[in-house]
Biopython code that builds the backbone (N, CA, C, O; Angstrom):
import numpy as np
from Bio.PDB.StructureBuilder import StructureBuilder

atoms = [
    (1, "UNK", "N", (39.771, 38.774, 95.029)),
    (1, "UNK", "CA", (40.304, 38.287, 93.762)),
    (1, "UNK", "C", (41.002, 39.455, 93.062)),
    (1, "UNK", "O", (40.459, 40.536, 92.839)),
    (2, "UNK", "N", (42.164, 39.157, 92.762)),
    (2, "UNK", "CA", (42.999, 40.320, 91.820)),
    (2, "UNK", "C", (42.389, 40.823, 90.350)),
    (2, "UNK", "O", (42.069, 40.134, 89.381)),
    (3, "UNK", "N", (42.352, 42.001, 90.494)),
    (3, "UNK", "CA", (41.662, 42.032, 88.762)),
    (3, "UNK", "C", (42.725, 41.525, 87.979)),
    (3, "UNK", "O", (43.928, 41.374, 88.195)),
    (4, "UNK", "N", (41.879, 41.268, 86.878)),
    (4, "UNK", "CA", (42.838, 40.626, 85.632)),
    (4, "UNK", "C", (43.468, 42.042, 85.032)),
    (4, "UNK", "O", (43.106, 43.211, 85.168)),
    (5, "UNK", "N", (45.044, 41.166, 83.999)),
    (5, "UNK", "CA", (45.367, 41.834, 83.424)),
    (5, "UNK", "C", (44.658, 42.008, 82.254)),
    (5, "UNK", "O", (43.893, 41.179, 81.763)),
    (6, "UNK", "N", (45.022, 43.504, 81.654)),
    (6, "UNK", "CA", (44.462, 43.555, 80.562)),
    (6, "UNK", "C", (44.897, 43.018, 79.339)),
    (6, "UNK", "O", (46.070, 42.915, 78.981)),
    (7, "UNK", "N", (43.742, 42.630, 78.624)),
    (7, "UNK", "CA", (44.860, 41.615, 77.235)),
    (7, "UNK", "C", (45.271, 42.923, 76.297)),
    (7, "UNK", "O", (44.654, 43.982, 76.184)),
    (8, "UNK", "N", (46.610, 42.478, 75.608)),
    (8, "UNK", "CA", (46.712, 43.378, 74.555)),
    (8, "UNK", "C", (46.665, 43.167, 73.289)),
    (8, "UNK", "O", (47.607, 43.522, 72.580)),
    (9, "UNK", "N", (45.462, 42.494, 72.725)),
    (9, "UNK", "CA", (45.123, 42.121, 71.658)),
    (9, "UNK", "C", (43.901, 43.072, 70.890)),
    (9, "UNK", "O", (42.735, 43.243, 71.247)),
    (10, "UNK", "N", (44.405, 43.449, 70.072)),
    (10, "UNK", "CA", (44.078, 45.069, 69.809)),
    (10, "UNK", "C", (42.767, 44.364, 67.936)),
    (10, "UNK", "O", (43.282, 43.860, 66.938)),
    (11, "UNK", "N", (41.640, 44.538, 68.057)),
    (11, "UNK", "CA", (41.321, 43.884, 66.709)),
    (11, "UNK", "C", (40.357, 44.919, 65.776)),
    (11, "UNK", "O", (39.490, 45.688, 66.192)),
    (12, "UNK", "N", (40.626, 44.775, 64.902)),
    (12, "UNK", "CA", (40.898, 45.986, 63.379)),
    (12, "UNK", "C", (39.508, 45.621, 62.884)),
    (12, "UNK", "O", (39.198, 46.103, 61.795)),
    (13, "UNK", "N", (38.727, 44.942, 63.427)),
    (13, "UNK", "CA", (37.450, 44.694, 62.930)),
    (13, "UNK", "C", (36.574, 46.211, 62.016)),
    (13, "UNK", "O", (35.695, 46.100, 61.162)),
    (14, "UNK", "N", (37.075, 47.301, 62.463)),
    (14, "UNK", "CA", (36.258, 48.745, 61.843)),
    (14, "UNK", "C", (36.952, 48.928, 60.824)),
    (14, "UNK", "O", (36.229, 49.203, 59.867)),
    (15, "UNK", "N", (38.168, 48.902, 60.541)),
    (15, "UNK", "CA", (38.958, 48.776, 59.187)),
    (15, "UNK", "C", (38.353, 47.956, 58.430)),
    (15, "UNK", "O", (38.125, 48.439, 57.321)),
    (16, "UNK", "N", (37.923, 46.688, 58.605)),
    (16, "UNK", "CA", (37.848, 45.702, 57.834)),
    (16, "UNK", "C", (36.256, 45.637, 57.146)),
    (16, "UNK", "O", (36.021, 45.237, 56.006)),
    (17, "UNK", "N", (35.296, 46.101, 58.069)),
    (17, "UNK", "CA", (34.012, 46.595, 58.060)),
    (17, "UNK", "C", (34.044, 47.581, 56.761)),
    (17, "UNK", "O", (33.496, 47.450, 55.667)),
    (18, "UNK", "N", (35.035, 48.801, 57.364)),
    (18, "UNK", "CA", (34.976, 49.977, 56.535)),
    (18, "UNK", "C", (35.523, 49.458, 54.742)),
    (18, "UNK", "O", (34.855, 49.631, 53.722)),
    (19, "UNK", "N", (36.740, 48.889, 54.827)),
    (19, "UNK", "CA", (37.200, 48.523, 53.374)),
    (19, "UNK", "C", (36.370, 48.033, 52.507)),
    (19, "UNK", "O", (36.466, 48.275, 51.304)),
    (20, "UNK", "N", (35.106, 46.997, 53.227)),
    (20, "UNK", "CA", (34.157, 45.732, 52.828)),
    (20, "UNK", "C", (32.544, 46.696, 52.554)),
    (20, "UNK", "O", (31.462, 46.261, 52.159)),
    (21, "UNK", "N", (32.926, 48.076, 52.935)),
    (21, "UNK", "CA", (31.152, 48.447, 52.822)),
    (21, "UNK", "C", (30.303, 47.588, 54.192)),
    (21, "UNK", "O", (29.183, 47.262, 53.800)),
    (22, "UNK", "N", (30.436, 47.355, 54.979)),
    (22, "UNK", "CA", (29.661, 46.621, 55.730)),
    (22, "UNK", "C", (29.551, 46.890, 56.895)),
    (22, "UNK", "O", (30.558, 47.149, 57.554)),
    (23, "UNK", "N", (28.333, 46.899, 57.435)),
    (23, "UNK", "CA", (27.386, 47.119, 58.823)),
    (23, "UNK", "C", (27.830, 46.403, 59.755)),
    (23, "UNK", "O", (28.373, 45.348, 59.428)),
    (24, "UNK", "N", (27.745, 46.724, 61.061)),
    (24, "UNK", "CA", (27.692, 45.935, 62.368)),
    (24, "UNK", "C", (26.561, 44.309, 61.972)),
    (24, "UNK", "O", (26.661, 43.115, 61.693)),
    (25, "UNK", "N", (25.482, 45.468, 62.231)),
    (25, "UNK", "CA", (24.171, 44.122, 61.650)),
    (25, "UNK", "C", (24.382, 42.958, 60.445)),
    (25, "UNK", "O", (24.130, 41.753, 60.406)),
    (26, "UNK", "N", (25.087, 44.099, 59.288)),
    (26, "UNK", "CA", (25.180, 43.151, 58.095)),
    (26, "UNK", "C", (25.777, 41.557, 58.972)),
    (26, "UNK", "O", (25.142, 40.510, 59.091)),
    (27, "UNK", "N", (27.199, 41.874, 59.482)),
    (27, "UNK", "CA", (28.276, 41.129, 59.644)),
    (27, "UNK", "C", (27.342, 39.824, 60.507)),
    (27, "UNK", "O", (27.431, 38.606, 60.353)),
    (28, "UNK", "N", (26.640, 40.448, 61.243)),
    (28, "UNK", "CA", (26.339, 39.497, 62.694)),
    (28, "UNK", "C", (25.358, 38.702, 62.036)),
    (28, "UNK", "O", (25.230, 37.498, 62.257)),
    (29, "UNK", "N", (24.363, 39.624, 60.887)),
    (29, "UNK", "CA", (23.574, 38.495, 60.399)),
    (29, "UNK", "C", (23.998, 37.272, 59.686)),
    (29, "UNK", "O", (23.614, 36.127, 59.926)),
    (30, "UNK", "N", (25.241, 37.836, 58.343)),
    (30, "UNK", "CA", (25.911, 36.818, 57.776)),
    (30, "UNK", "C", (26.802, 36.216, 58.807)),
    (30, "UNK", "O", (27.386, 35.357, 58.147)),
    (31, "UNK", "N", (27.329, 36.130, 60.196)),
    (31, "UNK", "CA", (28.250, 35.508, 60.513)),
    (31, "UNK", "C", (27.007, 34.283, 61.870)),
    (31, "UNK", "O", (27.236, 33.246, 62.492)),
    (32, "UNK", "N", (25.706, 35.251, 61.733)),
    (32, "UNK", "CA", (24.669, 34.141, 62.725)),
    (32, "UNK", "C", (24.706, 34.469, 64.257)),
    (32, "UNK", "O", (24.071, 33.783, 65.059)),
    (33, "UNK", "N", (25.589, 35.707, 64.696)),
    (33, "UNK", "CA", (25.841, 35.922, 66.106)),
    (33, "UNK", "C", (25.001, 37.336, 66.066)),
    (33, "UNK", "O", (24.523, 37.782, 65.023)),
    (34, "UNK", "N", (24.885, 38.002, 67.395)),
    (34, "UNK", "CA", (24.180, 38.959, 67.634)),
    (34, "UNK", "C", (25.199, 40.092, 67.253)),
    (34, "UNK", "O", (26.408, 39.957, 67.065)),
    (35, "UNK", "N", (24.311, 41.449, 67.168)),
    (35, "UNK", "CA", (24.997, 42.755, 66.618)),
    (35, "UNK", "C", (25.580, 42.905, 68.106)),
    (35, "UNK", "O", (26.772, 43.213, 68.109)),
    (36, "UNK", "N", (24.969, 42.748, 69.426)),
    (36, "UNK", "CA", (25.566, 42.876, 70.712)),
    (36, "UNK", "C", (27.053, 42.742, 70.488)),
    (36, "UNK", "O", (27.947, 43.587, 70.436)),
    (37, "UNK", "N", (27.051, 40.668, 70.301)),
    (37, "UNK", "CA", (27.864, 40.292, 70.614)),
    (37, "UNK", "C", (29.359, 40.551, 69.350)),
    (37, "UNK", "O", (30.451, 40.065, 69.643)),
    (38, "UNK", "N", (29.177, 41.343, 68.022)),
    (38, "UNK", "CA", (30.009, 41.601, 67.189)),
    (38, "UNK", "C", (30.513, 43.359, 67.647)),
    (38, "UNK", "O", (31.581, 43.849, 67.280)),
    (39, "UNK", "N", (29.535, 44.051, 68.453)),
    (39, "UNK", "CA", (29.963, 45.283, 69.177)),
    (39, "UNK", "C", (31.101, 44.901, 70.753)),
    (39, "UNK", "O", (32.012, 45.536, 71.284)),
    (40, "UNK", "N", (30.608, 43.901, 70.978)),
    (40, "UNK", "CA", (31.683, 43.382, 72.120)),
    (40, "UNK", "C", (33.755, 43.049, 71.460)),
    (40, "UNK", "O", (34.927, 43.299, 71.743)),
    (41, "UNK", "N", (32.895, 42.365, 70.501)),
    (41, "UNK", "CA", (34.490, 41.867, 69.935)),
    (41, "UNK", "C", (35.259, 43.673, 69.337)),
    (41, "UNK", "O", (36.232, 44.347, 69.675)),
    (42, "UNK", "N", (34.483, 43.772, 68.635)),
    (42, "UNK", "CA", (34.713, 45.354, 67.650)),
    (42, "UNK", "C", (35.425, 46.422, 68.663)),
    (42, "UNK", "O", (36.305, 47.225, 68.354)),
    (43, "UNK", "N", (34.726, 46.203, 70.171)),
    (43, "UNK", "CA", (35.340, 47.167, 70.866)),
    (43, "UNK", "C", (36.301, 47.061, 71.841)),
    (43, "UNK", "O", (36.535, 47.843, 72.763)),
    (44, "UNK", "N", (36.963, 45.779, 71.491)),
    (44, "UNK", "CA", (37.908, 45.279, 72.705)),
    (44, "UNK", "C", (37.618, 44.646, 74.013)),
    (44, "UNK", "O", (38.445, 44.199, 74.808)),
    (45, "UNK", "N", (36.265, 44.671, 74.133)),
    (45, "UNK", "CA", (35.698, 44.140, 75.551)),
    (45, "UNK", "C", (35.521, 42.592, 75.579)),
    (45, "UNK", "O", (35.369, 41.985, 76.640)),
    (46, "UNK", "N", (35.555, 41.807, 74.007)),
    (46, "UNK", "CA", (35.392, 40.104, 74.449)),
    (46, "UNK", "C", (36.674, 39.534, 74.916)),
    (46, "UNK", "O", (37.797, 39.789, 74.479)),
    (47, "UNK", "N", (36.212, 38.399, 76.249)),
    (47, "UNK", "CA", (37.676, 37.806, 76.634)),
    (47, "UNK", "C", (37.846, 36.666, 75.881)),
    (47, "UNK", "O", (38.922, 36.076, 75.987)),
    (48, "UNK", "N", (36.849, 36.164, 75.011)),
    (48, "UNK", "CA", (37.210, 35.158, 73.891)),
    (48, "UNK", "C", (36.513, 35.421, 72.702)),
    (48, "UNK", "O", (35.921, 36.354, 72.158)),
    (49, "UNK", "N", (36.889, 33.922, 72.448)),
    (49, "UNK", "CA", (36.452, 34.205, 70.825)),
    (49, "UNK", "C", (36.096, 32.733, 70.662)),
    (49, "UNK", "O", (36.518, 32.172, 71.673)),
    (50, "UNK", "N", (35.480, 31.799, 69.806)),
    (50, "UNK", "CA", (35.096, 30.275, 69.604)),
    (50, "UNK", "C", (35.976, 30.798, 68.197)),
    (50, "UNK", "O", (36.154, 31.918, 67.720)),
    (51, "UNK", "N", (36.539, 29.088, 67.683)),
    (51, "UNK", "CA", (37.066, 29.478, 66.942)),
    (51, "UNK", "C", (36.282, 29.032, 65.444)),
    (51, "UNK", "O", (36.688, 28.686, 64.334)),
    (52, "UNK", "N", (35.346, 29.180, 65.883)),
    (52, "UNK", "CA", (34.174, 28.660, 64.767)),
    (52, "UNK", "C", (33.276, 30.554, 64.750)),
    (52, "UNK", "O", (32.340, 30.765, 63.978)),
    (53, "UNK", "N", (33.408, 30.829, 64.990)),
    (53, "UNK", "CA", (32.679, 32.423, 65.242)),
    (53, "UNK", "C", (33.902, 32.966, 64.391)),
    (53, "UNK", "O", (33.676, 33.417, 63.268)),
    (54, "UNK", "N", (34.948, 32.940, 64.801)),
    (54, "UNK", "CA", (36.482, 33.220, 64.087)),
    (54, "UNK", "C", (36.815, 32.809, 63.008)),
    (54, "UNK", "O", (37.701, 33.532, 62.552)),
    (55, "UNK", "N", (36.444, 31.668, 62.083)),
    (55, "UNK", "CA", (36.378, 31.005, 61.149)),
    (55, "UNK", "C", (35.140, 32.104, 60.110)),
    (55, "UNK", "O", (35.096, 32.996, 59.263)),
    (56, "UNK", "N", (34.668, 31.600, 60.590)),
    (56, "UNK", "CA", (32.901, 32.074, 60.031)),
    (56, "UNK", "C", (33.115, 34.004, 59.546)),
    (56, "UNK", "O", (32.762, 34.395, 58.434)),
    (57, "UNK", "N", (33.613, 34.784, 60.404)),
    (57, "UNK", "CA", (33.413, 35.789, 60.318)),
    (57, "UNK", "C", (34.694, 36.395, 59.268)),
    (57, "UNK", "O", (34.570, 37.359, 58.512)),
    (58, "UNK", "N", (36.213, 35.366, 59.487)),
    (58, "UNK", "CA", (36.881, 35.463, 58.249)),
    (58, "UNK", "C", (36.084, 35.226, 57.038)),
    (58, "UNK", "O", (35.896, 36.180, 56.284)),
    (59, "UNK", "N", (35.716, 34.366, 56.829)),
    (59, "UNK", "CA", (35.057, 33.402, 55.516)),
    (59, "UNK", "C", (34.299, 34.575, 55.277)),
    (59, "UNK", "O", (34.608, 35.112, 54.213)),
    (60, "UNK", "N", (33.411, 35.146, 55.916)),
    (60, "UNK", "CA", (32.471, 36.497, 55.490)),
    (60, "UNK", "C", (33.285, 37.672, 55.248)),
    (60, "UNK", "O", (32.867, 38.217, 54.226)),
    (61, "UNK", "N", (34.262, 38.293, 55.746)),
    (61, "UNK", "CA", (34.991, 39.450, 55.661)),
    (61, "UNK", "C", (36.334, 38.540, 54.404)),
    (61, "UNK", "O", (36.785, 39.421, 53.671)),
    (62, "UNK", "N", (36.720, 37.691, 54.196)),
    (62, "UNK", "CA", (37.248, 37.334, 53.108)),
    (62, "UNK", "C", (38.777, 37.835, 53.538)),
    (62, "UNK", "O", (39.552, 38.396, 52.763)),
    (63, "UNK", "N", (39.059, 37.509, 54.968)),
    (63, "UNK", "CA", (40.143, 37.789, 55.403)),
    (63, "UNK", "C", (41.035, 36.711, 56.342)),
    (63, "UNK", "O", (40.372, 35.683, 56.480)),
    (64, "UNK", "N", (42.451, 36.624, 57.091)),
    (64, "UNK", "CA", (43.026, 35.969, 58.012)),
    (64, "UNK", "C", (42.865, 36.609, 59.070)),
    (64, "UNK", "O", (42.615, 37.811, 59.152)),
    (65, "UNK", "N", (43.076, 35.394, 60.464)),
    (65, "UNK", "CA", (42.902, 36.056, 61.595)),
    (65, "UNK", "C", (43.509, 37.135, 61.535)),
    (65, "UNK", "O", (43.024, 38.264, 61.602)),
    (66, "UNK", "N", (44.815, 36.771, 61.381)),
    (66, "UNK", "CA", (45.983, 37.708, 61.532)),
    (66, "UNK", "C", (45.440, 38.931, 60.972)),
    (66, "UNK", "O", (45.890, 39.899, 61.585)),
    (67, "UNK", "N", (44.239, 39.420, 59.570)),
    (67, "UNK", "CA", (44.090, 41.073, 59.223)),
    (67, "UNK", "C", (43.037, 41.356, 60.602)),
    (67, "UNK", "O", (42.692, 42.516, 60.830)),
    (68, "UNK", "N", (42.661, 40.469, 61.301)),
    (68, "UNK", "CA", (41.679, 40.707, 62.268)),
    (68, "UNK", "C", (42.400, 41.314, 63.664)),
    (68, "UNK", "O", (42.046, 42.331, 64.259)),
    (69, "UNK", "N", (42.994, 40.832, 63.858)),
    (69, "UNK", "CA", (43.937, 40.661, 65.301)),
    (69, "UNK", "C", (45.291, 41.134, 65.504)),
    (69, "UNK", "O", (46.077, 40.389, 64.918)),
    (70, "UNK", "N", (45.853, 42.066, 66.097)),
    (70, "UNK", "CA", (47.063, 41.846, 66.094)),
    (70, "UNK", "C", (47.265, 42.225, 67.971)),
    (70, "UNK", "O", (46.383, 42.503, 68.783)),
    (71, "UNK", "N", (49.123, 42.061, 68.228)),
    (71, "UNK", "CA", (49.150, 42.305, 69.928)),
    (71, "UNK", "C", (49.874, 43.166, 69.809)),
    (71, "UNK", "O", (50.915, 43.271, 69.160)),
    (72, "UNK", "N", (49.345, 43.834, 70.443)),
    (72, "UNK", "CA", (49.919, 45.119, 70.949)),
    (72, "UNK", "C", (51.295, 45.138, 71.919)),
    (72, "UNK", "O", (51.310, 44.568, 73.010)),
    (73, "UNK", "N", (52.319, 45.791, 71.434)),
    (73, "UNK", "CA", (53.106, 45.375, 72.429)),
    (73, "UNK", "C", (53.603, 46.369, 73.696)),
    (73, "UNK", "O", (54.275, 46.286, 74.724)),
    (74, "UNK", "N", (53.013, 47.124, 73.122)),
    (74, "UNK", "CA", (53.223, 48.480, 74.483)),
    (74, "UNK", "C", (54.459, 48.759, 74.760)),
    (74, "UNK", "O", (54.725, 49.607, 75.612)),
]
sb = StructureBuilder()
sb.init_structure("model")
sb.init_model(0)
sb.init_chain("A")
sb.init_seg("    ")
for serial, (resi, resn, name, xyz) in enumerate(atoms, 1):
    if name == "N":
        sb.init_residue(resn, " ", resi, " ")
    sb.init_atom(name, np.array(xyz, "f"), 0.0, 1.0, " ", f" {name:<3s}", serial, name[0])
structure = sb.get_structure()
């Protein structure tokens, strides 16, 4: 099987943390997902996202996908 390409969707989650005062833990507790699984997204390693996890974690950070996400265009 060919490895996959890499995605280039680059996400600002430590900016957004940092502006907000807020923890790994804080986030995962108010957003209901694990600190694991908010260190996965934070570091570029998730290949998705639900868009209810994506919803939820705007509504808590008080932001759009779009301050979350952007693509990289290399």
């Amino acid at each position: 099987m060919p490895p996959e390409d890499p995605h280039r969707i680059e996400i600002r989650l430590d900016d957004l943390l940092a502006a907000r005062g807020m923890t790994v833990a804080e986030l995962a507790d108010r957003v209901g997902i694990t600190p694991v699984n908010v260190s996965v997204l934070k570091n570029g390693r998730a290949k998705a996202i639900r868009f209810s996890t994506l919803s939820k974690i705007c509504e808590v950070l008080d932001c759009q996908p779009g301050d979350l996400m952007v693509f990289r265009r290399d």
